[in-house]
C-alpha positions as CSV (number, residue, x, y, z in Angstrom):
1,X,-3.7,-4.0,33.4
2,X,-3.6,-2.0,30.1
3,X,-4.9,1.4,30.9
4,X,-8.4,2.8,29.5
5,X,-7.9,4.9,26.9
6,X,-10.7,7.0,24.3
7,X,-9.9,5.7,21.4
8,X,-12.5,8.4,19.3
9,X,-10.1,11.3,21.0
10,X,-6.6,11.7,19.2
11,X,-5.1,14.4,22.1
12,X,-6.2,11.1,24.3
13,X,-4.5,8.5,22.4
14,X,-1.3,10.7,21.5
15,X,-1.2,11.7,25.2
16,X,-0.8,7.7,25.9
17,X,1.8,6.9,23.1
18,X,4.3,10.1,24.4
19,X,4.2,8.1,27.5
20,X,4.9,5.2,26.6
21,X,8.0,7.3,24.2
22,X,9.0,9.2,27.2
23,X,10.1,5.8,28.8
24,X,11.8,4.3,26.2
25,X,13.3,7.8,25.4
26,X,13.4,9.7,28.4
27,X,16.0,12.4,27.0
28,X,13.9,12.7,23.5
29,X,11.0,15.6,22.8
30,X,8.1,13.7,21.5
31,X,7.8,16.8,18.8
32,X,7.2,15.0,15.6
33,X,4.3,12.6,18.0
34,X,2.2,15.8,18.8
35,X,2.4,17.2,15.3
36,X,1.9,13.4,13.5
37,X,-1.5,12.9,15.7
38,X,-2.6,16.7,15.1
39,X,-2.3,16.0,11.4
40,X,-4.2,12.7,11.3
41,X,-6.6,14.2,13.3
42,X,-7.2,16.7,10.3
43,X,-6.9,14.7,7.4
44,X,-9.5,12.0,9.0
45,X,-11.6,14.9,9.8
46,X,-12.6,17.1,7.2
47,X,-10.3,19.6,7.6
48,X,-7.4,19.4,5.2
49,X,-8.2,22.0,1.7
50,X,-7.6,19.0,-0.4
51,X,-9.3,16.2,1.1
52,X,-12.7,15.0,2.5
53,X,-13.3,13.6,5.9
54,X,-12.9,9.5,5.7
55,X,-16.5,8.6,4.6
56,X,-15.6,4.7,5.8
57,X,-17.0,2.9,9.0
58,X,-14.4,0.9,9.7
59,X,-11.0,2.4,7.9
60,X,-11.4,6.0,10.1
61,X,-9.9,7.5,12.7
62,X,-10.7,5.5,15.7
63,X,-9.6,2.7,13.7
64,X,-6.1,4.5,13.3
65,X,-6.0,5.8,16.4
66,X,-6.0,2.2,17.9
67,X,-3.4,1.0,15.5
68,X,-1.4,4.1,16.7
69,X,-1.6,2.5,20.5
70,X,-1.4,-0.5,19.5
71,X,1.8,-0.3,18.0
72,X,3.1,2.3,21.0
73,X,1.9,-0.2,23.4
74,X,3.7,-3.1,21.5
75,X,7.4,-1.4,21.7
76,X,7.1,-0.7,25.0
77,X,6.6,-4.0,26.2
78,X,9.6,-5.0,23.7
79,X,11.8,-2.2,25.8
80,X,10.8,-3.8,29.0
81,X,11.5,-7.4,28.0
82,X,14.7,-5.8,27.0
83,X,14.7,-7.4,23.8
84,X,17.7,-6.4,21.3
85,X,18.5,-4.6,19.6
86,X,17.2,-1.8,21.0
87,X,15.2,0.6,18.4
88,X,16.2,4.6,18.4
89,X,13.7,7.2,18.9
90,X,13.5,7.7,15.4
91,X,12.9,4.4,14.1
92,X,9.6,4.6,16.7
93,X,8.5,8.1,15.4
94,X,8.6,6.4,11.6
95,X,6.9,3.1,12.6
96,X,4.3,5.8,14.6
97,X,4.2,7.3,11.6
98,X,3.6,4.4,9.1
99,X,1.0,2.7,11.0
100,X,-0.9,6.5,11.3
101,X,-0.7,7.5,7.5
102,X,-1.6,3.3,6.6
103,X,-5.2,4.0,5.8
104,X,-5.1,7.4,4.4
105,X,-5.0,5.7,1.0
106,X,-8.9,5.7,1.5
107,X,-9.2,9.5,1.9
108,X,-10.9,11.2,-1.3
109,X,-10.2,14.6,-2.8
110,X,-12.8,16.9,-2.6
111,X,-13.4,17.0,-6.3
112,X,-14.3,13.2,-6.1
113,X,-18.4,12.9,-5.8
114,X,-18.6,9.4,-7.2
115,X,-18.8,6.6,-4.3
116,X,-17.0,6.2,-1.3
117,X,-13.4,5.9,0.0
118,X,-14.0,2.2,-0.4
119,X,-13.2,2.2,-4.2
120,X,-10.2,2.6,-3.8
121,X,-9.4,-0.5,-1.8
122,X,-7.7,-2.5,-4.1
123,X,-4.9,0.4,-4.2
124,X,-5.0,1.8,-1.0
125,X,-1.9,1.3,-0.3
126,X,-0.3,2.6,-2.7
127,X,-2.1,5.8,-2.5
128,X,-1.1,5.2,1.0
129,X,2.6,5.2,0.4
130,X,2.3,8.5,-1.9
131,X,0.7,10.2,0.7
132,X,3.4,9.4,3.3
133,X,6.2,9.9,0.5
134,X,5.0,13.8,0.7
135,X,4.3,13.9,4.2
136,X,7.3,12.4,6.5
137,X,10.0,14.6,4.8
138,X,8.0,17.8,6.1
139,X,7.3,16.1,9.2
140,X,10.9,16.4,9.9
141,X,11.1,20.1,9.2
142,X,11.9,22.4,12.1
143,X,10.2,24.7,13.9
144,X,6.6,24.1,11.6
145,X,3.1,24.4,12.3
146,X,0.8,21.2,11.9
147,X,1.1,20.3,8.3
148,X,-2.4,19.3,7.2
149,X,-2.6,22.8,5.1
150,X,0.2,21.9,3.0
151,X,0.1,18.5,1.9
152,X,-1.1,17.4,-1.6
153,X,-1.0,14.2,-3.0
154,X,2.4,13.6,-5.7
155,X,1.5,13.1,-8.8
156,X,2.7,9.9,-10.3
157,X,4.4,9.5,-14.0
158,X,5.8,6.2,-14.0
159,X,4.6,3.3,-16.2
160,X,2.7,0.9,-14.0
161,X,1.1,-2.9,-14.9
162,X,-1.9,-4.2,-13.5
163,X,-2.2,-7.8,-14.2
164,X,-6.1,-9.1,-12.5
165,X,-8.2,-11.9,-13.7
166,X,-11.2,-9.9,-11.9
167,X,-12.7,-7.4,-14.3
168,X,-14.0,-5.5,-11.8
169,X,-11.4,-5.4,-9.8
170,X,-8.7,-4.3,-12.6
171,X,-11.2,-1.8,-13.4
172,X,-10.8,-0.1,-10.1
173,X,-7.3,-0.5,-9.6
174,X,-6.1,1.3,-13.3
175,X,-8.9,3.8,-11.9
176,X,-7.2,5.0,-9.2
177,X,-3.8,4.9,-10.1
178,X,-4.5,6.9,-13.3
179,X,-6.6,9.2,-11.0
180,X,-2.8,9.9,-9.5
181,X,-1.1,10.4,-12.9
182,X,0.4,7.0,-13.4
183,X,0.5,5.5,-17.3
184,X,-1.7,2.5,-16.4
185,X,-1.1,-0.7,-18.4
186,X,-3.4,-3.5,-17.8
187,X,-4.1,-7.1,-18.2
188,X,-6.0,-10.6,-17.7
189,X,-3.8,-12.7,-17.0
190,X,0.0,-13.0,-16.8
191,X,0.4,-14.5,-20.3
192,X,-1.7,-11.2,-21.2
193,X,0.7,-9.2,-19.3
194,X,3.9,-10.4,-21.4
195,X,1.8,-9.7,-24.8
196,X,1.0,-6.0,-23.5
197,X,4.5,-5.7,-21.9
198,X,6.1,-6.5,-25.3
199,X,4.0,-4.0,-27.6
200,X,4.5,-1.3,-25.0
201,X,8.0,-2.0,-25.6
202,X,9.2,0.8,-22.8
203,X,10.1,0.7,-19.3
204,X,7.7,-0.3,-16.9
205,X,8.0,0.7,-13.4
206,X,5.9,-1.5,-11.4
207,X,4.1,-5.0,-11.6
208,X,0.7,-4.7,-9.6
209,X,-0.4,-8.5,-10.1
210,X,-2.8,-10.8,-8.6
211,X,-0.6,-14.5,-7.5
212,X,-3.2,-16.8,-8.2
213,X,-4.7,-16.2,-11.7
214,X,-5.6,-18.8,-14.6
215,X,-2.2,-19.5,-17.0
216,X,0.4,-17.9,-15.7
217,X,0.6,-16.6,-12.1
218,X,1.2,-13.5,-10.7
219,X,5.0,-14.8,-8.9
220,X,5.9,-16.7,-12.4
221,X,5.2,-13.6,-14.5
222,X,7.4,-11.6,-11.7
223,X,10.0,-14.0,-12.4
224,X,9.8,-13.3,-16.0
């Protein structure tokens, strides 16, 4: 039987997921673990200078926490079964650490009074992904304190194309990417997309498409 564990508490939870490391990787420091699970524990919170505690009831902390074990819990009993091929200590801490940073993508800066975190759903993941691509390189960095007082979100410049039938939805997805610097070109529909795509005439660094749209779809227009 799976042992109890508060889920609300992230010393409790991190506590539970070095155990389970320590097996798998008896001869490894769980370093990076205590300093991932103090950080999330700040950015969820409140306490990070750029960002305001998670204002969602479902995509906060507990809710990451239990991914967290969930995930530690899952390799574990992949180690037992002996399954191969065996994962290194490293690929763990980075899978620890993509399913702990996976909702931070909802987080809002403190200068942002309009609505909640759930605006940005739509492109929550890729705020998610530019939060990790600042934070894991420092989370390998010796010898350092927790990191929540240092991070900032990157600033985007590429040239990105948001191709949704849904007003509404377009609306908040070119939002929030232009909120994170991004040049933000949008569309209706994919035959829409190849009309704008052709007058912008430069490069264009990502496709952000809906698959099923009136016309042409979101794969077909990749393909194009």
């Amino acid at each position: 039987m799976l042992a109890s564990i508060d889920t609300r508490s992230a010393p409790a939870v991190a506590a539970a997921v070095k155990a389970h490391f320590a097996e798998i990787f008896p001869t490894t420091a769980p370093d990076l673990i205590d300093t991932l699970f103090c950080d999330v524990d700040a950015f969820f919170g409140g306490r990070h200078p750029d960002y305001q505690a998670v204002d969602l009831r479902y995509h906060d902390l507990e809710h990451t926490l239990q991914a967290t074990l969930c995930f530690a819990r899952l390799i574990v009993g992949r180690h037992r079964a002996g399954a191969t091929p065996a994962l290194t200590a490293r690929q763990f801490e980075l899978g620890l650490a993509g399913v702990a940073l996976h909702d931070t993508g909802y987080l809002k800066l403190r200068s942002d009074t309009k609505g909640t975190g759930a605006k940005y759903t739509y492109t929550h993941v890729l705020r998610s992904c530019a939060f990790a691509a600042v934070y894991l390189p420092r989370l390998d960095e010796p010898a350092e304190p927790a990191l929540a007082e240092e991070l900032t979100m990157p600033r985007g410049r590429e040239t990105v194309l948001v191709v949704e039938d849904e007003p509404s939805l377009r609306e908040v997805a070119t939002r929030g990417l232009r909120d994170l610097g991004y040049q933000v070109l949008e569309a209706a529909d994919g035959y829409d997309a190849l009309r704008v795509a052709d007058r912008f005439g430069g490069p264009i660094h990502l496709l952000l498409t809906d698959v099923v749209m009136p016309g042409l779809g979101g794969r077909k227009l990749a393909d194009r």
